[in-house]
C-alpha positions as CSV (number, residue, x, y, z in Angstrom):
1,X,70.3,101.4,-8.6
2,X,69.1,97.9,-8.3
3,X,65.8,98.9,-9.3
4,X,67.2,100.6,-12.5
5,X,68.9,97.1,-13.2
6,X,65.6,95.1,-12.6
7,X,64.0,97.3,-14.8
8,X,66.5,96.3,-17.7
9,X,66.8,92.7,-16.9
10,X,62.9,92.5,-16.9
11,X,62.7,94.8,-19.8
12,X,65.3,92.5,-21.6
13,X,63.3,89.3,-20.4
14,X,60.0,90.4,-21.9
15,X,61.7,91.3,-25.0
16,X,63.7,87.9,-25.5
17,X,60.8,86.0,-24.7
18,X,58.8,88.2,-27.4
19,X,61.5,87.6,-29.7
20,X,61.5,83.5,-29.0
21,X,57.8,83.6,-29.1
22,X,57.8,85.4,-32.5
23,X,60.9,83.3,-33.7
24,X,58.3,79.9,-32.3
25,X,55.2,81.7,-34.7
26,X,57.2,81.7,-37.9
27,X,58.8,78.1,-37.3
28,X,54.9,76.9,-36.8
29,X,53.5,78.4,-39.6
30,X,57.0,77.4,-41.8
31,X,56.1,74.0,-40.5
32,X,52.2,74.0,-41.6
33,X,52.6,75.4,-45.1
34,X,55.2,72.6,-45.4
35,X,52.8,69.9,-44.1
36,X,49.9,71.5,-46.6
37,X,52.1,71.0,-49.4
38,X,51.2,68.0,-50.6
39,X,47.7,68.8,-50.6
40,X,48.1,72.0,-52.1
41,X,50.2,70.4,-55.5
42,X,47.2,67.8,-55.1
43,X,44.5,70.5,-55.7
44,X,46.6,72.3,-58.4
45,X,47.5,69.2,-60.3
46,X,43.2,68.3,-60.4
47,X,43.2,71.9,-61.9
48,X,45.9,70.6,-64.6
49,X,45.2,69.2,-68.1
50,X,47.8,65.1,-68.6
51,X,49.5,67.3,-71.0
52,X,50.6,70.0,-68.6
53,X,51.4,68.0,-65.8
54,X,53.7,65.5,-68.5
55,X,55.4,68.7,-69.7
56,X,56.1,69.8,-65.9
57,X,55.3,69.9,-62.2
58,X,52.2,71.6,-60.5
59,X,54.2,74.6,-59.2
60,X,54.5,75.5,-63.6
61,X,50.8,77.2,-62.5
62,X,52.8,79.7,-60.3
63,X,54.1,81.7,-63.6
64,X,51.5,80.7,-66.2
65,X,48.3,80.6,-64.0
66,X,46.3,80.1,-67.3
67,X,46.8,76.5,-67.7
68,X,44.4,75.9,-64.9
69,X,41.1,74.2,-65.9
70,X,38.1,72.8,-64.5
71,X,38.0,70.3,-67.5
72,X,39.2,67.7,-65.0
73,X,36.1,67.7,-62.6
74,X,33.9,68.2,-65.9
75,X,34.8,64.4,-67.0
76,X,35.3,63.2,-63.2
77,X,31.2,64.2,-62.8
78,X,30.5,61.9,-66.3
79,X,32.3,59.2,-64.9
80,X,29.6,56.9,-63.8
81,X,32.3,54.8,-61.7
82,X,33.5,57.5,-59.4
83,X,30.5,59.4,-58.7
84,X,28.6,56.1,-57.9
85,X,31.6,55.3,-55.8
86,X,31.4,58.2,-53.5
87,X,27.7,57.1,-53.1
88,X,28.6,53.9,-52.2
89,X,31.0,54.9,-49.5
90,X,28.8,57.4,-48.1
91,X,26.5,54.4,-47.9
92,X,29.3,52.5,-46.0
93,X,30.8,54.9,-43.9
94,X,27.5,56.6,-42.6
95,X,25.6,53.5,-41.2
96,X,29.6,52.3,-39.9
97,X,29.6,55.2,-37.7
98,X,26.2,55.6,-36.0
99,X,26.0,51.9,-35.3
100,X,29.4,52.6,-33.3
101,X,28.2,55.8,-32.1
102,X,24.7,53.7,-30.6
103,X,26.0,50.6,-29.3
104,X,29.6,52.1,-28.1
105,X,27.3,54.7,-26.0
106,X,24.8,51.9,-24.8
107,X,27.8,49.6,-23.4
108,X,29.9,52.7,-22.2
109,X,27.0,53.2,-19.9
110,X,26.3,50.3,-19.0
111,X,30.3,49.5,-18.0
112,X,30.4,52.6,-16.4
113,X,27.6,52.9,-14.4
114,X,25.2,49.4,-14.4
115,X,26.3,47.2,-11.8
116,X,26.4,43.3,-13.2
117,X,28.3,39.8,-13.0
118,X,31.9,39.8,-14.6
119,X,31.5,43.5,-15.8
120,X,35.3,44.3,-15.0
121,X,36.5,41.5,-17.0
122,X,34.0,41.9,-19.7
123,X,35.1,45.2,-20.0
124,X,39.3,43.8,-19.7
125,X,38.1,41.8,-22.7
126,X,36.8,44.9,-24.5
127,X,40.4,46.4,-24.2
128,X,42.2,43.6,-24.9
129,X,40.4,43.8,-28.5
130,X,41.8,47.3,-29.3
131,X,45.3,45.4,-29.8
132,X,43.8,42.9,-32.5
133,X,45.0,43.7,-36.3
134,X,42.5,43.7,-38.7
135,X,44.2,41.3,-41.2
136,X,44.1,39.1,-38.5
137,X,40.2,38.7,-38.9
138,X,40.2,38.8,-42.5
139,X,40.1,35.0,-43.0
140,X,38.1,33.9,-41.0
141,X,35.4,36.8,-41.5
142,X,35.3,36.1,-45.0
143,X,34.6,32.4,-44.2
144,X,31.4,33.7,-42.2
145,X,30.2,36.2,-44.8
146,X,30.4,33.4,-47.5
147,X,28.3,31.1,-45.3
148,X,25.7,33.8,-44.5
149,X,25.8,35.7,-47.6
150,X,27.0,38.6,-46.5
151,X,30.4,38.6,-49.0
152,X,30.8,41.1,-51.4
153,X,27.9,43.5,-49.6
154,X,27.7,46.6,-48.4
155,X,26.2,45.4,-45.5
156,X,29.1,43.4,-44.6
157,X,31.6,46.2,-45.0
158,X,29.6,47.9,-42.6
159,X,29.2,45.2,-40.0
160,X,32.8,44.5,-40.0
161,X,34.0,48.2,-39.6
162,X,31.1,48.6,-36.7
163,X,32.7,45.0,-35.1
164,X,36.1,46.5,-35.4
165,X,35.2,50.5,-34.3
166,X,33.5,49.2,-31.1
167,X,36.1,48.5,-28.9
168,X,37.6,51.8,-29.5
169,X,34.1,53.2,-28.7
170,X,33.4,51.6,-25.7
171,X,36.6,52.5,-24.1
172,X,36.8,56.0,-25.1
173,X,32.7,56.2,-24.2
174,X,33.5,54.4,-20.9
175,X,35.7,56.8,-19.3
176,X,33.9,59.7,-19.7
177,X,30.7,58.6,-18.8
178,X,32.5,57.3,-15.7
179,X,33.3,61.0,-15.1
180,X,30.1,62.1,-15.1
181,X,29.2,63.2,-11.1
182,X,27.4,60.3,-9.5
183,X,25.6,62.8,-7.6
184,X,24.1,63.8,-10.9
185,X,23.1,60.6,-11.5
186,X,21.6,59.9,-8.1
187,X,19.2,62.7,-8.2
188,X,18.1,62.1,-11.5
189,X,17.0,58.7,-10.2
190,X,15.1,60.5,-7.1
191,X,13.1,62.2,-9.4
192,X,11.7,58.9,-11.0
193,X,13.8,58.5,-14.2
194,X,14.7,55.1,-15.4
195,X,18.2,54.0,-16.8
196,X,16.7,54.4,-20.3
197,X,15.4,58.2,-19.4
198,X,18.6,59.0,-17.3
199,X,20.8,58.2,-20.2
200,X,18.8,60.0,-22.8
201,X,18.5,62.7,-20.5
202,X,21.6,63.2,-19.1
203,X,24.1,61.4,-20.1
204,X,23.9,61.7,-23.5
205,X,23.8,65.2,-23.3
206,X,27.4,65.9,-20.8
207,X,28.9,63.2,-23.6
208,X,28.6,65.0,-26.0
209,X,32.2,66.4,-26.8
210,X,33.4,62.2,-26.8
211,X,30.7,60.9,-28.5
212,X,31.3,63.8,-31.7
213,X,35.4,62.9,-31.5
214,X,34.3,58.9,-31.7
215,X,32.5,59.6,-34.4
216,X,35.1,61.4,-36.3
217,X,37.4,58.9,-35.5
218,X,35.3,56.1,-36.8
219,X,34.1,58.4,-39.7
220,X,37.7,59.3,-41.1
221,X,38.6,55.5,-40.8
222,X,36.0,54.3,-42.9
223,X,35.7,56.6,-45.2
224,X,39.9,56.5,-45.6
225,X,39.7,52.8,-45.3
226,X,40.7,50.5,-48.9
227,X,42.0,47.4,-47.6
228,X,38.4,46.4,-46.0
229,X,36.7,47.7,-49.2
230,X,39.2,45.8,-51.1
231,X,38.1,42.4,-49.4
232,X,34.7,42.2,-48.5
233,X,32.7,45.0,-50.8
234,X,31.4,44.5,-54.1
235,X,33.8,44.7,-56.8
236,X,31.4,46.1,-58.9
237,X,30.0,48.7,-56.5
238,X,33.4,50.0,-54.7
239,X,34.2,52.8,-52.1
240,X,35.8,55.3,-53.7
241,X,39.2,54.5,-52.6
242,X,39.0,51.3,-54.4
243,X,37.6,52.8,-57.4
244,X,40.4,55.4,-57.7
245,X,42.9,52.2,-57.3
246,X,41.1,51.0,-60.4
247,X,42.1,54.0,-62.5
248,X,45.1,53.1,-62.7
249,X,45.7,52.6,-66.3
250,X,48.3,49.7,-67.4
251,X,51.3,51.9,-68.6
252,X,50.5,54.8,-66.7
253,X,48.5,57.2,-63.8
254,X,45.1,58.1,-65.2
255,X,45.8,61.8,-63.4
256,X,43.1,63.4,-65.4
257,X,40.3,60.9,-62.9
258,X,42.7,60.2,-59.9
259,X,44.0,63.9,-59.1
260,X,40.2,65.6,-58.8
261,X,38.8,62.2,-57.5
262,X,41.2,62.2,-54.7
263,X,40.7,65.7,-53.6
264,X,37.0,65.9,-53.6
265,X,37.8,61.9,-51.7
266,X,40.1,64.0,-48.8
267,X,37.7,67.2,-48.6
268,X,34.5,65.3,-47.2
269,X,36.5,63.8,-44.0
270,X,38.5,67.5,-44.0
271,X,34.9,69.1,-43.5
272,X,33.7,66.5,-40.8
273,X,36.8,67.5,-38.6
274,X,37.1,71.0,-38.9
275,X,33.0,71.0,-38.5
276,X,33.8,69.4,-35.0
277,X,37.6,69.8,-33.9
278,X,36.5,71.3,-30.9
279,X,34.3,68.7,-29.4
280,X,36.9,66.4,-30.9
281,X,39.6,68.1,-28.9
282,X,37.4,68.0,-25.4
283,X,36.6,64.6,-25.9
284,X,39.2,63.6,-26.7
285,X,41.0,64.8,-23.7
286,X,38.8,63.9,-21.6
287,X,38.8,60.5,-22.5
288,X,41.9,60.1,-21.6
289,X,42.0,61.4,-18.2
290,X,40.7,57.7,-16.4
């Protein structure tokens, strides 16, 4: 009898919890295709003529599919502005992140595993920099790239976005490398290798899932970044989110230019993460653990 009644209650527990798992499913994927909205009536609209999107909304495509058009991307590919733009901020956010990538993995080494005067407060230092707003430095940045030329270049867009990644990337770079086994370490060094070998050879290599999410981190903030761009690069020569701000015609949203401009803007850092969500994941993670 009792087993008869487990039987049920168990029987009734696994089908509960089915139904609360399948009821958790549709809420998630209810929940996603909300969250992809957005980005979904972005891509239609760049499909979208002015006219059709003055006469109605994007979702007018969902019973007259035929007023789609690639027209749109045709005249955002002749428009010397926006595809020199993108250039430009590939130019900017490429060098941005390996120069964080380099040095970040250099001093995470070297705080987590060289032993030197004031190294624990050097490193205190380096966290106490995360907290700094970048208006704060505007100012008196601008003052020093007037003085040494560097105002209105790319190069000093991409100094000051490597000055303001690194103490993210030392921090994150830090505490993983300081999980790395000193044993590891230790018997690397018995076999002859050098701190310059030991950290090409193996700890470069174990870092690997934290050094791919830094660099999606720094990549998607510089390549997403207009306020920087807006101060220090060259007006003439802007990322792309500054040249899309310039579209903006006086009485009205140049949609024709901004919709497909700012989709094939979002798609680039869309590829980076999906190309590396899994180290970004691990690394991330794993960062956080000390």
């Amino acid at each position: 009898m009792s087993t008869a009644h487990g039987s049920r209650t168990s029987s009734s527990g696994r089908l509960a919890a089915r139904a609360a798992g399948g009821a958790l499913r549709v809420f998630l994927v209810l929940a996603a295709l909300f969250w992809l909205l957005p980005t979904l009536g972005l891509l239609i609209s760049s499909f979208l003529s002015p006219t059709d999107l003055n006469d109605g909304g994007w979702w007018q495509v969902l019973s007259e599919p035929a007023r789609l058009t690639a027209s749109n991307y045709g005249r955002l590919l002749a428009n010397d502005t926006i595809t020199g733009s993108l250039l430009n901020t590939v130019a900017i956010a490429v060098p941005a992140t390996l120069l964080v990538l380099v040095l970040g993995s250099f001093a995470g080494y070297a705080f987590a595993w060289l032993e030197f005067p004031g190294r624990d407060w050097l490193f205190l230092l380096v966290v106490g920099l995360l907290v700094v707003p970048v208006q704060v430095a505007l100012i008196p940045v601008s003052e020093l790239f007037g003085t040494l030329g560097l105002f209105e270049t790319t190069a000093g867009v991409v100094l000051f976005h490597t000055a303001f990644g690194l103490p993210f990337a030392v921090f994150l770079l830090r505490n993983f490398f300081a999980e790395i086994p000193r044993e590891l370490l230790e018997a690397a060094r018995l076999d002859g290798a050098g701190e310059l070998r030991l950290f090409a050879r193996v700890v470069l290599p174990l870092g690997g899932p934290a050094i791919a999410s830094l660099g999606i981190f720094q990549f998607l903030w510089v390549w997403n970044d207009m306020l920087v761009a807006l101060v220090f690069a060259d007006s003439a020569h802007p990322p792309v989110t500054v040249a899309l701000q310039q579209q903006v015609r006086q009485f009205g949203n140049n949609i024709d230019v901004l919709a497909p401009g700012a989709f094939l803007s979002m798609v680039v850092p869309l590829v980076v993460f999906f190309a590396f969500q899994r180290q970004f994941v691990s690394g991330v993670m794993a960062g956080a653990v000390k």
